[in-house]
C-alpha positions in Angstrom: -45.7 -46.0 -16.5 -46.8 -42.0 -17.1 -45.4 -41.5 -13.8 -41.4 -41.2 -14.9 -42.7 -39.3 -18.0 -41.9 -36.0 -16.4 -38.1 -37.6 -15.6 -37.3 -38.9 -18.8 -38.5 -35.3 -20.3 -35.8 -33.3 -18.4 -33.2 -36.2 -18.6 -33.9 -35.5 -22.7 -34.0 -31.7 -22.6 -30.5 -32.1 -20.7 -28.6 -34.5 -23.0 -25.0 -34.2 -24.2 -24.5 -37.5 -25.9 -23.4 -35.7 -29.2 -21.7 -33.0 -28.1 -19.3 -34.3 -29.9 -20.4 -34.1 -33.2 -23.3 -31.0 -32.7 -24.5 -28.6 -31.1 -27.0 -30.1 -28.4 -30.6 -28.2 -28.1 -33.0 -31.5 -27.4 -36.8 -30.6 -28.4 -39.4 -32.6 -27.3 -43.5 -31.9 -27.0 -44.9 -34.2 -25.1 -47.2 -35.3 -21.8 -49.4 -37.7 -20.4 -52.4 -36.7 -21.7 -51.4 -36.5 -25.8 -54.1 -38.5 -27.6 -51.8 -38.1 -31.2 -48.2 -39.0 -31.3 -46.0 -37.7 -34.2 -42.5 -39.1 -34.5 -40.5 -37.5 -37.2 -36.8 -37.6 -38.1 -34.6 -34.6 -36.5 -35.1 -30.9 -35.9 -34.4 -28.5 -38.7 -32.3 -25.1 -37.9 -35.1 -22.9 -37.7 -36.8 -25.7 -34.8 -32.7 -25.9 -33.3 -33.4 -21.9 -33.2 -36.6 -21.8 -31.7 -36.9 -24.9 -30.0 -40.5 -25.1 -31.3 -40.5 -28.6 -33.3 -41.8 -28.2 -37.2 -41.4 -24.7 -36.6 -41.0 -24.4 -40.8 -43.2 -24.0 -43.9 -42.7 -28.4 -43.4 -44.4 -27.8 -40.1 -47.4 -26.0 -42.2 -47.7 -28.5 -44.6 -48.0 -31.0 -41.7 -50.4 -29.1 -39.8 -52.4 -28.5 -43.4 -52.3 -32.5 -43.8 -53.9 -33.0 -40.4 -56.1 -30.2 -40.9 -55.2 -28.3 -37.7 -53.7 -25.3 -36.2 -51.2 -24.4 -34.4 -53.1 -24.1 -31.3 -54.1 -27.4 -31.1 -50.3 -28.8 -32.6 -48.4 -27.5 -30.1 -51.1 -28.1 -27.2 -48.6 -30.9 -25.7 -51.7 -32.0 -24.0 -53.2 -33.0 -27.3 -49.9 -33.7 -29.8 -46.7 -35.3 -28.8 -44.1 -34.5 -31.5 -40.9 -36.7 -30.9 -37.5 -37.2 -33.1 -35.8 -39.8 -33.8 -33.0 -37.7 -33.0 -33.8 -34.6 -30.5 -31.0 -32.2 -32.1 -30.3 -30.5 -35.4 -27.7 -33.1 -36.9 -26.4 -30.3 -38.9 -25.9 -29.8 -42.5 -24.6 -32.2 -45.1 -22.0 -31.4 -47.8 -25.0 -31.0 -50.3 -27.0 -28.7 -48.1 -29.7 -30.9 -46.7 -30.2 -31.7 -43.3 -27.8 -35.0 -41.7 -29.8 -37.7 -41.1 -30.7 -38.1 -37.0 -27.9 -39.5 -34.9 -28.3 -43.1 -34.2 -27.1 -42.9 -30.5 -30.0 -40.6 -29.8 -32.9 -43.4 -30.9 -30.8 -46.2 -29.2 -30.3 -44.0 -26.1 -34.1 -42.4 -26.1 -36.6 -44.5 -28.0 -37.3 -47.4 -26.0 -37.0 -45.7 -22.6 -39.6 -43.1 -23.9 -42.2 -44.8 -25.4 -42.4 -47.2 -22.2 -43.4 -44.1 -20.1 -45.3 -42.4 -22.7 -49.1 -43.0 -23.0 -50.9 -45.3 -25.3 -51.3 -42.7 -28.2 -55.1 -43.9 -30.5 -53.0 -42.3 -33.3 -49.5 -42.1 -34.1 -48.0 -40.4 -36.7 -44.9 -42.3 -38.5 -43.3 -38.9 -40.4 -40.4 -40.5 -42.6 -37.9 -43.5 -43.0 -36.3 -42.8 -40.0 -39.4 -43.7 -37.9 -40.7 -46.5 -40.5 -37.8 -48.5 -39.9 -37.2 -47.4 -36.1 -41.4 -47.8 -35.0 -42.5 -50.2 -37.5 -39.2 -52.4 -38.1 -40.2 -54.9 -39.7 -43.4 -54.3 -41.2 -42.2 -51.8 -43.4 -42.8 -52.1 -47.6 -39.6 -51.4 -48.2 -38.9 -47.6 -49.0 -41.4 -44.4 -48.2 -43.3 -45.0 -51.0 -44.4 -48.1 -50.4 -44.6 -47.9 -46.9 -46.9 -44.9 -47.3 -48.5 -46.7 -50.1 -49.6 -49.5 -47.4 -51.3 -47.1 -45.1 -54.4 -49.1 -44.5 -52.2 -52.2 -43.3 -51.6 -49.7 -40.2 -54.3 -47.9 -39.8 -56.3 -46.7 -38.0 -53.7 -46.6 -34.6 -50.6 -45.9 -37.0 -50.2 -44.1 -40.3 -47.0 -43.4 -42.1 -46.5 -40.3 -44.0 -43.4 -39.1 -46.3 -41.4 -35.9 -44.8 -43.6 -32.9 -45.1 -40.9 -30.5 -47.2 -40.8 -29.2 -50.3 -38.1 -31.4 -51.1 -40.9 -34.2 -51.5 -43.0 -31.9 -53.8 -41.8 -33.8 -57.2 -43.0 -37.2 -54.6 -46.1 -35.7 -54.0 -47.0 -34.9 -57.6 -45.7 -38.5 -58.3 -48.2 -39.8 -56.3 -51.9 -38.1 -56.4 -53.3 -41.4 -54.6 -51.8 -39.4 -51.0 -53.9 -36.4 -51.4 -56.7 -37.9 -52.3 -56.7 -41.2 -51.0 -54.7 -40.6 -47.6 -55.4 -37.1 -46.4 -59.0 -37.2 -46.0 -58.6 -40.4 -44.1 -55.7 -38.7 -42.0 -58.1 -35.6 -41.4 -61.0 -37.2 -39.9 -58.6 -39.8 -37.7 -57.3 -37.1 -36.4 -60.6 -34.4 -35.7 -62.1 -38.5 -34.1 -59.3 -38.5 -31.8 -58.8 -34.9 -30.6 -63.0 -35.2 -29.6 -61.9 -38.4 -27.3 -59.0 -36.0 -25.8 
């Protein structure tokens, strides 16, 4: 049902349902024609700025773990890159980033990813889209989730949060740079040369 993709986009791009709570600037990349799918948790401040999504040293690390650039990320023709929340959520009282507001997936998700293309990869980026995307087939928390890559693969393939707060997760687990990332790499260079 591509057809009422272009509908849905600008019925997104103009929501207010959480006025209420923040400051409403919906980002979404996405078309028809995306081959790779990445669904993520919620825009940061500097993406609620720009309105460019992972535009942040997380979105480098991400690109760096595909092993693109930004050319080809934000070619919406090639990458869809979806929240599971469309705004900033704002801060909490410890400084990180609120979690995505649950009337956004429950208002969104569904009606989305019936229009939306058959992706050959998506791109689970976090709990939020574990427990949303995968429900439940999830391990339990990231690591294991992430851990259990190949259970997924090759059409799906969970991956912790790109930022340097997951840097002590990272060093925690060597198996993702060596074991995942190469496999993540060439998934993704095999499906951009089917696009």
């Amino acid at each position: 049902m591509v057809s009422g993709l272009p509908k849905l986009l600008r019925e997104i791009r103009a929501c207010r349902i959480c006025e209420a709570h923040l400051e409403p600037r919906p980002v979404i990349h996405a078309s028809a024609k995306a081959g790779i799918c990445i669904v993520a948790q919620a825009p940061g401040i500097r993406v609620h700025e720009t309105g460019i999504s992972f535009n942040d040293p997380s979105g480098d690390r991400l690109r760096d773990w595909m092993g693109i650039g930004r050319e080809v990320f934000y070619d919406a023709d090639l990458v869809a890159i979806i929240g599971m929340g469309f705004c900033f959520p704002g801060y909490s009282e410890g400084g990180g980033d609120l979690p995505p507001r649950k009337e956004c997936a429950e208002a969104w998700q569904e009606k989305l990813f019936a229009v939306l293309p058959s992706f050959k990869l998506t791109l689970l980026v976090g709990s939020y889209a574990f427990d949303w995307h995968l429900k439940d087939r999830t391990k339990g928390g990231v690591t294991e989730t992430v851990k259990a890559w190949r259970e997924y693969a090759p059409r799906i393939i969970p991956l912790p949060h790109p930022s340097w707060r997951n840097n002590a997760w990272l060093a925690k687990n060597p198996w993702f740079a060596s074991e995942l990332l190469p496999y993540l790499r060439s998934r993704v260079t095999r499906t951009l040369k089917q696009a």
